[in-house]
N, C-alpha and C positions, 0 to 999 in steps of 0.2 A: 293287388289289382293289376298292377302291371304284369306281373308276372301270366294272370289270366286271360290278360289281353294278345300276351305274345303268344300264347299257349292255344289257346282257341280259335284268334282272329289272323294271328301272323302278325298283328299290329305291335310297332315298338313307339307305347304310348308318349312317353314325353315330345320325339319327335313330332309324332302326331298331334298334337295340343299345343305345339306351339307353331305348326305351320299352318295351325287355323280349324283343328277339329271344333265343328258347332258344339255348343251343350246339348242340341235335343240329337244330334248323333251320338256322341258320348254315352247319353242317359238311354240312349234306345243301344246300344252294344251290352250296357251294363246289366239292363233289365234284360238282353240276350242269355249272356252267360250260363251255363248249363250247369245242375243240381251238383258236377264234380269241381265246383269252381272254390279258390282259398276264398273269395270273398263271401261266398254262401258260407261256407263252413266257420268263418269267421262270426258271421250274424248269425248263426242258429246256434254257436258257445254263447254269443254275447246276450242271447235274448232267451238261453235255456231249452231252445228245442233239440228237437238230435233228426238225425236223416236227411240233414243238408236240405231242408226244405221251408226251413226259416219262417216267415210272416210274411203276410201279403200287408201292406203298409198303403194307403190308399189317402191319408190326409199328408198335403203337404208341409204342412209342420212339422211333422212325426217322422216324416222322411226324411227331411232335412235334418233333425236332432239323430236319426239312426245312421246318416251319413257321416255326420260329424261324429258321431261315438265311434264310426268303424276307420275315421280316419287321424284319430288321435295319436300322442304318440302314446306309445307302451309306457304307464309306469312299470318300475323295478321293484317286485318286492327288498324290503331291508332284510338282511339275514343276519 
C-alpha cells in the first residue's frame, strides 16, 4: 500500500498519517487506487479473482475483515 500511494499519489504515507491524514481521506485515496495497484492485485489472489478487478465489498464488516486479511503479516510456508 504504501508503495501505491507513493507511486500513484506522490504520497510518502507513513509521514502522512502521522501528521494527521483523516481516515475518510485515507479510505477515499484507497478506494482511488487504479486496477494497476499491488493492493488490488493483492485482493483479487486473495479472494480468487484475476484481472485486478477484485470485489466490490459494500458491508462494513466484510471490509473491515478484507482489510484486515490484506494487512496481515505473511505467513512462511515450512519447507
Amino acid at each position: 500500500m504504501e508503495a501505491d500511494f507513493q507511486r500513484e499519489y506522490r504520497i510518502d504515507l507513513m509521514p502522512a498519517l502521522d501528521s494527521g491524514m483523516t481516515w475518510r481521506r485515507f479510505c477515499a485515496l484507497v478506494t482511488g487506487l487504479s486496477g494497476d495497484s499491488a493492493l488490488l492485485a493483492a485482493n483479487s489472489q486473495s479472494s480468487g479473482t484475476s484481472g485486478g478487478s477484485g470485489q466490490l465489498i459494500t458491508d462494513p464488516k466484510a471490509s473491515e475483515r478484507a482489510f484486515r486479511s490484506l494487512m496481515a503479516p505473511v505467513k512462511k510456508e515450512k519447507t
